[in-house]
N, C-alpha and C positions, 0 to 999 in steps of 0.2 A: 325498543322492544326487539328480542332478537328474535330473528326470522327462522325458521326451519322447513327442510326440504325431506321430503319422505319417499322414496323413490319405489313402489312394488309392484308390481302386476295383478297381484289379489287385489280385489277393489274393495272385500271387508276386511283386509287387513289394514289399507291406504282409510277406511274411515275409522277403524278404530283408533290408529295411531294418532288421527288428528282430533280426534274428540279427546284422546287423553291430554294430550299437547297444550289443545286450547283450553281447556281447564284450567291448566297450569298458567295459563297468561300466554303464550309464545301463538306467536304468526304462523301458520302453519302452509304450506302448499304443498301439492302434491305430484306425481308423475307418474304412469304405468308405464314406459322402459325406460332402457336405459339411456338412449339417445335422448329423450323427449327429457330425462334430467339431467343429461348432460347440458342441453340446451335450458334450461331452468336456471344451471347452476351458471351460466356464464354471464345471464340476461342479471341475475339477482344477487350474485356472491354470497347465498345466507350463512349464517355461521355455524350450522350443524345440518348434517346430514344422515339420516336412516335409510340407512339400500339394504334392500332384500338381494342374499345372495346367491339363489339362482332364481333365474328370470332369462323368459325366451331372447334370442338377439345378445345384444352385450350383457352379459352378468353384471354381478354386482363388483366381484377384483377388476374384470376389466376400466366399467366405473370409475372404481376408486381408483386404479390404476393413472388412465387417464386425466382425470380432476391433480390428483397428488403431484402432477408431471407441469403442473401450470401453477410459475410463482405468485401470481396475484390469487390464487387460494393456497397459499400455504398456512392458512391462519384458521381457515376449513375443517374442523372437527368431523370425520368419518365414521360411523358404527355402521358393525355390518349385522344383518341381521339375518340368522343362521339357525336352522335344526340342527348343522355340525355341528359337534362339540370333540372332535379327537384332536388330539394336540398338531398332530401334522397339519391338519385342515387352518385351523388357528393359527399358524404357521405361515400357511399359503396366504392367509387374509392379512397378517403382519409385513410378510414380502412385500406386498400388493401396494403398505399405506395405510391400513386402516389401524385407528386408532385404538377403537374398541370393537365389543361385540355385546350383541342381545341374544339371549335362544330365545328359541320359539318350545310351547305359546308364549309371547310376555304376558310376563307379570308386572301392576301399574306400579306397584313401588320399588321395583329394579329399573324401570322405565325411568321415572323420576328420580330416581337417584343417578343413573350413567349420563343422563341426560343434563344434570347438573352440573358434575365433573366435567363433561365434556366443554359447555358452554363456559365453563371459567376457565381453562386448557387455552378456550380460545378466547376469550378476552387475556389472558395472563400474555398469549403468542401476539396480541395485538399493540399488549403496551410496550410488550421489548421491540418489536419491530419499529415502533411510530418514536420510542427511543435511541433504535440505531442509525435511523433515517435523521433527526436531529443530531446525534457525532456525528455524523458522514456530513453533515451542514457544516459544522462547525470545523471541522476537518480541514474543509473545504473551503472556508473562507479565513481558517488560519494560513493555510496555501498561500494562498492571493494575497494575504499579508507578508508572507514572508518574501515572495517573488517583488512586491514593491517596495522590498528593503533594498533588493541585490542592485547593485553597480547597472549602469547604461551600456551597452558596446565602448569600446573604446576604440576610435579611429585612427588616429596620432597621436604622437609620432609612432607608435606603434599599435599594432591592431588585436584588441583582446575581445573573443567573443566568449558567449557561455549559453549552459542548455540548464535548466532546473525541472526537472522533473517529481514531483512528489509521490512517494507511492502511496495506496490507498490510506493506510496509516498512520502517515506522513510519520516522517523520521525527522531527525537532528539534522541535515546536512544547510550548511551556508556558508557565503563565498562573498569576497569583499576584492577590491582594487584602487587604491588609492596616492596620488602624487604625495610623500612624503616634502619634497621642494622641487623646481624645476625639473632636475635629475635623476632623482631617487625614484619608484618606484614600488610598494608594498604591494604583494599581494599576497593572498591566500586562501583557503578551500577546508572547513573540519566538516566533522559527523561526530553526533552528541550517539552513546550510545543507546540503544531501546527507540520505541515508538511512542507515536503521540505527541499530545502537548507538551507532557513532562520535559520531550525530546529537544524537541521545539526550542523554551523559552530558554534554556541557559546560550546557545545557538546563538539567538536574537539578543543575549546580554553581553555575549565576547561578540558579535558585530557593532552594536552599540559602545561598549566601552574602546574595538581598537579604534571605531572612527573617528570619536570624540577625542582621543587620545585622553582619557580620563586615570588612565596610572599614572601618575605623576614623578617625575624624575627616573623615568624610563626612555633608555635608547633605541627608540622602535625604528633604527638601521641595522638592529642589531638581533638576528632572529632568535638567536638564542637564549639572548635573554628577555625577548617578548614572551617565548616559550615554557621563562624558569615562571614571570611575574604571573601570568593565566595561573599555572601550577599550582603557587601560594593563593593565590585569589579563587579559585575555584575546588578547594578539597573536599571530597568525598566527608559527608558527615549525614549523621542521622538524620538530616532537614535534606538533604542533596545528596541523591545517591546516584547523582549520573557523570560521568566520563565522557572526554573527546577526546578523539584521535586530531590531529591537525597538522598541515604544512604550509610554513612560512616564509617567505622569500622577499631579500631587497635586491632590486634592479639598477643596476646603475647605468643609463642608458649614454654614458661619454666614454666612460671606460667601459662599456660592453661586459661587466662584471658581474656575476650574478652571486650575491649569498643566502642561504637556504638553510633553518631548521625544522626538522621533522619529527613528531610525537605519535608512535606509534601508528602512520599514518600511511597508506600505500605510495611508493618511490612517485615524483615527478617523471614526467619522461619528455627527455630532450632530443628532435631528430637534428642532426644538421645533414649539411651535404648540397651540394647544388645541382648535382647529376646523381639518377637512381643509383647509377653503377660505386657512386664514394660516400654514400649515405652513410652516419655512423648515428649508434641509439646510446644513450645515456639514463640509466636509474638514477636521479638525485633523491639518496635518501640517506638521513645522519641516523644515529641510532638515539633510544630514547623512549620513555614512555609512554601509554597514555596520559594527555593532562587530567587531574583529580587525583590520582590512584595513589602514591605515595609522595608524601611532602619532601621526600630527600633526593628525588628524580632530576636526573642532571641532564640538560641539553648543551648539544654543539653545533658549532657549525661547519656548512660544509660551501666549498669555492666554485666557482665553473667560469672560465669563458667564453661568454657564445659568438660562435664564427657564424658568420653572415650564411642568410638563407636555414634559419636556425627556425620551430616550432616546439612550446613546451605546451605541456598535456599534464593538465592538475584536476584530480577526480577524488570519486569517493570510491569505496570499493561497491557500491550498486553498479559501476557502469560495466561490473567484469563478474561478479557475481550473480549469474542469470540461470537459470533452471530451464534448460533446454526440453523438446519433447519427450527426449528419447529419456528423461531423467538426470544425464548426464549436469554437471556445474561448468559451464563455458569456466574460463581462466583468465589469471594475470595474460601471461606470457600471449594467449591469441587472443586477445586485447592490444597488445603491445604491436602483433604481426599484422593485424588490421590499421594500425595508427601510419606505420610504418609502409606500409602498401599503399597508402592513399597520399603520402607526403608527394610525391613528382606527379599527384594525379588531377585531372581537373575536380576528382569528388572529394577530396581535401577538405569540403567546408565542413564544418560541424553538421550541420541541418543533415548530411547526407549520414555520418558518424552514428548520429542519433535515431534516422529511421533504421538504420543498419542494426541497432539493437533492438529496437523496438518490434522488428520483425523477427529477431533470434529469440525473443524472449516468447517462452510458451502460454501466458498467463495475461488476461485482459488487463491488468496493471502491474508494474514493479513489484514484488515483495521488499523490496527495499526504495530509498529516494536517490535518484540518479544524479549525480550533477560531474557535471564537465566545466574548466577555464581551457581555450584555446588562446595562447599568444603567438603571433608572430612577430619577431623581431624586426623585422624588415617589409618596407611596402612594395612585396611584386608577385 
């Protein structure tokens, strides 16, 4: 039975309105101000409310004002209840939050009829919300699936840490590291494009398929053409209309060799240096498409040698795409200056990296899914 709350100072208005009510079937309670239904409304949540809009102490926009300012009644159906009837005034009650209006005197069958509308407004607000609140579950527990896909730290011989952040969302992004043989070394980092599950699962099927190595008579030493085989394997069709950006790299950890293809994916960034003062920074990025987009997208690759005391930085573009207060879009490049500042620094770890955005960003979660690979080549 839905409850209602009738909020007036006239005490034969507060009975008439409740003798009509209860007729009707509905719980009816009552209040003479506004405070006294303020306090009603918090003690009871009912799903619709009748404020008379002036009333000594707080009005009726105050009221509504206040009630509409508090998320656990957003689902709160408002009528105000008015001898106004000029549009500006209507207006003012609009500003305020309310829903609808009654003029005075009611009439029982305008009574019943707003009173109808109003109460399925709010059941119709009740079943999207108790809907959005199961996506945001499931959200949420695809999250934590995908977090228990990704790679462990890696200690030795070399040290590969990582951050996974999901945004409210959740997006495409996922990141793998895996010994190819003693030597070799794969790793990698894409973003599926769009949100959601949709995002998600093709993500979770190029992590599955490179771990398995399940393409068969594939040189996966060989990035480019791990690059071409995704491409044919994953094209954009009427069943599958999502796209990754990705970058790919094998490590060869004897000859200090690093090879790397990249799919329309934001550059690698390599610092070396062993003193601030001879630091030098490195974009590792080949050119190349998204993977999906066109079936005739050619990848290469590209070389580096890394000298000792060497750190690469493999992201997605959330961890530089950030929506500052001021409006502004933080950037690649002071992305890169913060990486780059903290390489001879003891706050070098990731953990510090990642509150570092977490506090630039203006917005209770990501708009996007953040993820970071830190390597270092060297243990000191």
């Amino acid at each position: 039975m839905y409850q209602i709350l009738v909020i007036d100072d006239d005490i034969a208005i507060q009975v008439l309105l409740k003798r009509m009510l209860e007729k009707q079937g509905y719980q009816v309670i009552t209040a003479s101000t506004g405070t006294e239904g303020i306090l009603h409304t918090l003690a009871c949540s009912p799903a619709l409310i009748i404020c008379d809009w002036m009333m000594p102490g707080l009005n009726g926009l105050e009221v509504c004002s206040r009630i509409k300012k508090d998320p656990n009644l957003s689902t709160t159906f408002f009528i105000l209840l008015t001898s106004l009837d000029s549009v500006a005034d209507r207006v003012k009650g609009l500003d305020a939050g309310a829903d609808d209006f009654i003029s005075k005197p009611i009439e029982q069958n305008e009574l019943q009829a707003r009173v109808r509308a109003g109460l399925r407004l709010h059941q119709l607000s009740r079943d999207l919300q108790t809907q959005k609140l199961l996506l945001e579950t499931e959200l949420k527990e695809a999250a934590e699936y995908v977090k228990s896909l990704l790679p462990p730290p890696l200690t030795e011989p070399l040290i590969i840490n990582s951050q996974f952040i999901p945004s409210r969302q959740l997006g495409g992004d996922c990141f793998d590291y895996f010994w190819l043989d003693c030597d070799y070394l794969a790793i990698y980092l894409l973003d599926t494009a769009g949100h959601g599950l949709r995002a998600t699962l093709p993500s979770i099927s190029v992590l599955n398929l490179l771990r398995s190595r399940a393409l068969k008579g594939l040189n996966y030493y060989q990035p480019s053409h791990v690059l071409a085989a995704l491409n044919e394997t994953f094209q954009i069709n009427y069943k599958n209309d999502k796209y990754f950006t990705i970058w790919y790299g094998v490590y060869n950890r004897v000859s200090r060799q690093l090879v790397y293809s990249s799919a329309g994916h934001p550059p690698a960034i390599l610092i070396s240096g062993e003193f601030a003062d001879n630091t030098e920074v490195k974009l590792l990025k080949t050119p190349g498409m998204p993977v999906g987009m066109f079936p005739e997208a050619k990848y290469v690759d590209g070389f580096c040698q890394i000298e000792l005391f060497s750190t690469l930085y493999i992201f997605s573009d959330g961890a530089y795409e950030i929506n500052q207060p001021d409006g502004t879009l933080w950037s690649l490049d002071r992305f890169i200056q913060l990486l780059v500042s903290l390489q001879h620094s003891v706050k070098n770890e990731l953990d510090y990296i990642l509150n570092y955005l977490i506090n630039l960003n203006s917005k209770e979660a990501f708009e996007d899914d953040l993820s970071i690979l830190q390597v270092k080549f060297d243990l000191w």
